[in-house]
C-alpha positions as CSV (number, residue, x, y, z in Angstrom):
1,X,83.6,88.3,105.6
2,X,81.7,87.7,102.1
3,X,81.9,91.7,101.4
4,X,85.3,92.1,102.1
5,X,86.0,88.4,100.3
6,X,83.8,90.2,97.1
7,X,85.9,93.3,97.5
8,X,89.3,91.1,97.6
9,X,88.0,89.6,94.1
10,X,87.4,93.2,92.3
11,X,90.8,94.5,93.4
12,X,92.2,91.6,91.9
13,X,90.8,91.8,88.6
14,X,90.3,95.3,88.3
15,X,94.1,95.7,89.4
16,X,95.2,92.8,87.3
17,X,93.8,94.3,83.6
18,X,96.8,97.3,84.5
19,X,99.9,95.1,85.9
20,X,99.0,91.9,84.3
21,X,99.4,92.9,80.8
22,X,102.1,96.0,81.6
23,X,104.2,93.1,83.2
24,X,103.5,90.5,80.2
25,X,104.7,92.4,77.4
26,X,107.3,91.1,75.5
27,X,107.2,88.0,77.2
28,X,106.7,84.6,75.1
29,X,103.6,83.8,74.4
30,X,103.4,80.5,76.5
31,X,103.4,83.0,79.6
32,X,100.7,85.6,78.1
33,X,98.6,82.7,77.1
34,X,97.0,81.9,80.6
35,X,96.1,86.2,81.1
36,X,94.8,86.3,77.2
37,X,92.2,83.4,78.4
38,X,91.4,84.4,81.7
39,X,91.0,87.9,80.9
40,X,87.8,88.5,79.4
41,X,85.6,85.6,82.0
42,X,87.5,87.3,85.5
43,X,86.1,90.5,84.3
44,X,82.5,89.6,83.6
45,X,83.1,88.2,86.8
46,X,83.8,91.2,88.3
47,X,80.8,92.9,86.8
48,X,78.6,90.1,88.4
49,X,80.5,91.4,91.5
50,X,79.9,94.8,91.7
51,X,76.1,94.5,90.2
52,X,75.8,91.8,93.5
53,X,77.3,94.8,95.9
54,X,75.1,97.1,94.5
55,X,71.7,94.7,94.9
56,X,73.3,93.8,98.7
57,X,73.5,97.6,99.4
58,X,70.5,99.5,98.2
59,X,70.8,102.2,100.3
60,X,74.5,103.1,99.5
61,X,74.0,102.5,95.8
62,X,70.7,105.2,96.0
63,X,72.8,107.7,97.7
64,X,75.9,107.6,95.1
65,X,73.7,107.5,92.4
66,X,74.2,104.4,91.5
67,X,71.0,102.5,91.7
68,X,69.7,102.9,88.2
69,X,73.1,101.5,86.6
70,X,74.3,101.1,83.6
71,X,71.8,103.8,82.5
72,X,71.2,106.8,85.0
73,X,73.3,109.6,85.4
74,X,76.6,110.5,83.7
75,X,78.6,108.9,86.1
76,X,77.2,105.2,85.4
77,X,77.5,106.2,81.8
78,X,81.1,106.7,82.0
79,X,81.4,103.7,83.9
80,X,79.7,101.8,81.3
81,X,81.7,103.2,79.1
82,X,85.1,102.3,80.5
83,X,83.8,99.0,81.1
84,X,82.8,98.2,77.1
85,X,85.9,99.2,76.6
86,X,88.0,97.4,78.6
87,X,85.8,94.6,77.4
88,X,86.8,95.1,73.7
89,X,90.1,95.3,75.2
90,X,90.2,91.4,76.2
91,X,88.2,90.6,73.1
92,X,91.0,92.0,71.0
93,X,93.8,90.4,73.1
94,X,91.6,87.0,72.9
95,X,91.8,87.1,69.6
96,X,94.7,88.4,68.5
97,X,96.9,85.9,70.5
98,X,100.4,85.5,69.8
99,X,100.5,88.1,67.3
100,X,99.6,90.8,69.6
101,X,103.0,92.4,70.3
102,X,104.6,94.4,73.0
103,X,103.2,97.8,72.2
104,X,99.7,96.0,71.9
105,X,100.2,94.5,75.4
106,X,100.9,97.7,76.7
107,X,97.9,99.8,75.2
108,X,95.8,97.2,77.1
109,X,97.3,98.0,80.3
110,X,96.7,101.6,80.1
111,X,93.1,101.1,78.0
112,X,92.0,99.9,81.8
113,X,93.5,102.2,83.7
114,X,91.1,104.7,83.4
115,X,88.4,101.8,84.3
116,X,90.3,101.0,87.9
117,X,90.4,104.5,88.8
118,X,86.6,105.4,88.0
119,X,85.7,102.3,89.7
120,X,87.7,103.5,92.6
121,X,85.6,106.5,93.0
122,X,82.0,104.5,92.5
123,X,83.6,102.3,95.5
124,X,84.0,105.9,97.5
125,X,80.8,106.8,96.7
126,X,79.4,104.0,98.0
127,X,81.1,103.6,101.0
128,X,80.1,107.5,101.6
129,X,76.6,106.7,100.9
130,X,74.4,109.0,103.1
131,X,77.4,108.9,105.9
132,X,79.7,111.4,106.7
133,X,81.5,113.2,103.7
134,X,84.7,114.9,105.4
135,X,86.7,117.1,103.2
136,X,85.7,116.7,99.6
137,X,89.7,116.7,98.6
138,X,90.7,113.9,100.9
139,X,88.0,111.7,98.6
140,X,90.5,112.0,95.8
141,X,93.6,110.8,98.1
142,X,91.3,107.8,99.1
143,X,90.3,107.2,95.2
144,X,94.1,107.3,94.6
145,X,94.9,105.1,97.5
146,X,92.4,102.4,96.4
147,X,93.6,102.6,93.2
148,X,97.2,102.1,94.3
149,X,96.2,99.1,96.3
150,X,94.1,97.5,93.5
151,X,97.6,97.7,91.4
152,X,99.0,95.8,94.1
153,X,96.3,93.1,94.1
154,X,96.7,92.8,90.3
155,X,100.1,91.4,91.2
156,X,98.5,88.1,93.1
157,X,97.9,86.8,89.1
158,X,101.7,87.1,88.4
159,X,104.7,85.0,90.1
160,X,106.8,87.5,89.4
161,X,108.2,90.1,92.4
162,X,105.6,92.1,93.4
163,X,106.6,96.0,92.8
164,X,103.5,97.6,93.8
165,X,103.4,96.1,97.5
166,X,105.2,98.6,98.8
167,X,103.3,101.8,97.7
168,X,100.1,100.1,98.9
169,X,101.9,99.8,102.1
170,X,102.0,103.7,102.0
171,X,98.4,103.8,100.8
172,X,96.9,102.0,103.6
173,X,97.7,105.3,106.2
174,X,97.1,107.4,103.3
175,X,93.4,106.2,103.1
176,X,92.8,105.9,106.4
177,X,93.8,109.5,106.9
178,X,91.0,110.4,103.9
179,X,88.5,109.6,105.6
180,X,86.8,111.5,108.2
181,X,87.6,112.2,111.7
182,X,84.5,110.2,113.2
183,X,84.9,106.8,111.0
184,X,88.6,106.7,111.9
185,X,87.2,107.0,115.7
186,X,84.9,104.8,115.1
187,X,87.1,102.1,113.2
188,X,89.9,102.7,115.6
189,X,86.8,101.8,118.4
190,X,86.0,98.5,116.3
191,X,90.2,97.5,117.0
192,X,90.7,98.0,113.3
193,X,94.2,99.9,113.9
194,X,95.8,96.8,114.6
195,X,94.5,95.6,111.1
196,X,95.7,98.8,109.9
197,X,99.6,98.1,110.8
198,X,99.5,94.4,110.2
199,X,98.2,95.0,106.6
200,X,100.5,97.4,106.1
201,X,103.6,95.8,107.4
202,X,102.6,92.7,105.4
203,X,102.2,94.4,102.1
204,X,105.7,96.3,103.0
205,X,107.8,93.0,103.6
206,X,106.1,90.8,100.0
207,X,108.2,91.9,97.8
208,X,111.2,90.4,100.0
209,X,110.5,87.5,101.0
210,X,111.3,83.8,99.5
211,X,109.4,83.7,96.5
212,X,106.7,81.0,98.1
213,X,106.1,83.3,100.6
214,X,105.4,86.6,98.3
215,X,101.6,85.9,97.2
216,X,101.0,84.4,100.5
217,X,101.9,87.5,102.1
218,X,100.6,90.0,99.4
219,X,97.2,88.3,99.7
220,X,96.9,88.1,103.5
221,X,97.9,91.7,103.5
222,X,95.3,92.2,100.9
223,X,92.3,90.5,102.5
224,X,93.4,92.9,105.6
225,X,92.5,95.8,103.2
226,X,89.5,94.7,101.8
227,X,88.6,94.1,105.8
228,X,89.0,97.8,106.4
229,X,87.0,98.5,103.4
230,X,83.9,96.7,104.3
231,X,84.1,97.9,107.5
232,X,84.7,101.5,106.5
233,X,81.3,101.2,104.7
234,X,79.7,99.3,107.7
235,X,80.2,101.9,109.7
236,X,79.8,105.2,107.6
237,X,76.1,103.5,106.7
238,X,76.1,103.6,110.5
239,X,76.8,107.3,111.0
240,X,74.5,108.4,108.7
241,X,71.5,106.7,110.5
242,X,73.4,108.1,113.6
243,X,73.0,111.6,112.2
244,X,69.4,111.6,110.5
């Protein structure tokens, strides 16, 4: 429960630097305030969550290259990258405050974008680790579908209608389909189908319901996810002492 509890957190914040400010701009500046001062501590705290994954899984951050991070190989040096930048993204926005306008607001949403999708793909990698790889196309459909999914999450900082919800309904399949045919045996073994369909009918139905029912829903939904996730990696770690 603590992994998929650490995964829950990174969607959030990941996803939130995209929708948060997207959503914001042009608002007054009594609503930005609260994402302008939370900004820049959730995502050192998101850092300190993804160095922790990486120190609880050795083994899976070895095998996608990721054990020597921030230096290493290109691919932690892009993530580093992306990550400094996104930093001096919520510097800028810290400081700027009130006189940041719309157009800034926006530039901040797509300055992380590129983060959440690269960090998709270092989540992949790690779940791959040494386990089965499948097709190497459906890895992209999976980055894509964790990426849609941490949009959604984003959306649990807002109080606004969620509008993401219902694509990561459609992502859930969609990544469970990316991955290959023995994990989904496997998960589908474990009874994780059931947590398939009620995280994807939950994320479906949020954006309908009675506002004090929307986060509740989206975040239930949303812990489902991260569920899968950490079991996903469970079990590919699994397979791959299975098939050495």
């Amino acid at each position: 429960m603590l992994d998929a509890l650490l995964i829950l957190f990174a969607l959030v914040v990941w996803g939130g630097h995209v929708v948060v400010p997207w959503r914001l701009a042009g608002q007054p500046a009594e609503n930005q305030q609260p994402w302008r001062l939370a900004a820049l501590p959730t995502l050192l705290a998101a850092a300190l969550v993804f160095f922790t994954q990486l120190a609880l899984y050795p083994d899976r951050a070895i095998a996608g290259g990721l054990a020597t991070f921030p230096q290493g190989n290109g691919f932690s040096r892009l993530l580093t990258l992306l990550f400094l930048a996104t930093l001096a993204t919520d510097l800028l926005m810290f400081l700027a405050g009130p006189r940041l306008e719309k157009l800034g607001w926006r530039l901040a949403a797509f300055a992380a974008l590129p983060l959440l999708f690269t960090l998709g793909l270092a989540a992949e990698v790690m779940r791959i680790g040494q386990g089965p790889l499948g097709e190497p196309l459906l890895v992209w459909s999976a980055v894509l579908a964790r990426t849609v999914i941490a949009l959604a999450a984003g959306e649990l900082c807002l109080r606004q209608r969620p509008l993401w919800s219902p694509l990561a309904a459609l992502a859930v399949p969609l990544y469970l389909v990316s991955l290959p045919r023995p994990l989904r045996a496997g998960l589908w073994e474990l009874g994780l189908g059931m947590t398939v369909l009620a995280a994807t009918f939950l994320l479906l139905i949020a954006r309908w319901l009675p506002q004090r029912y929307r986060r509740p829903a989206l975040g239930a939904g949303l812990l489902l996810i991260a569920l899968l996730f950490s079991q996903a990696a469970t079990l590919s770690e699994a397979l791959s002492g299975a098939m050495s």
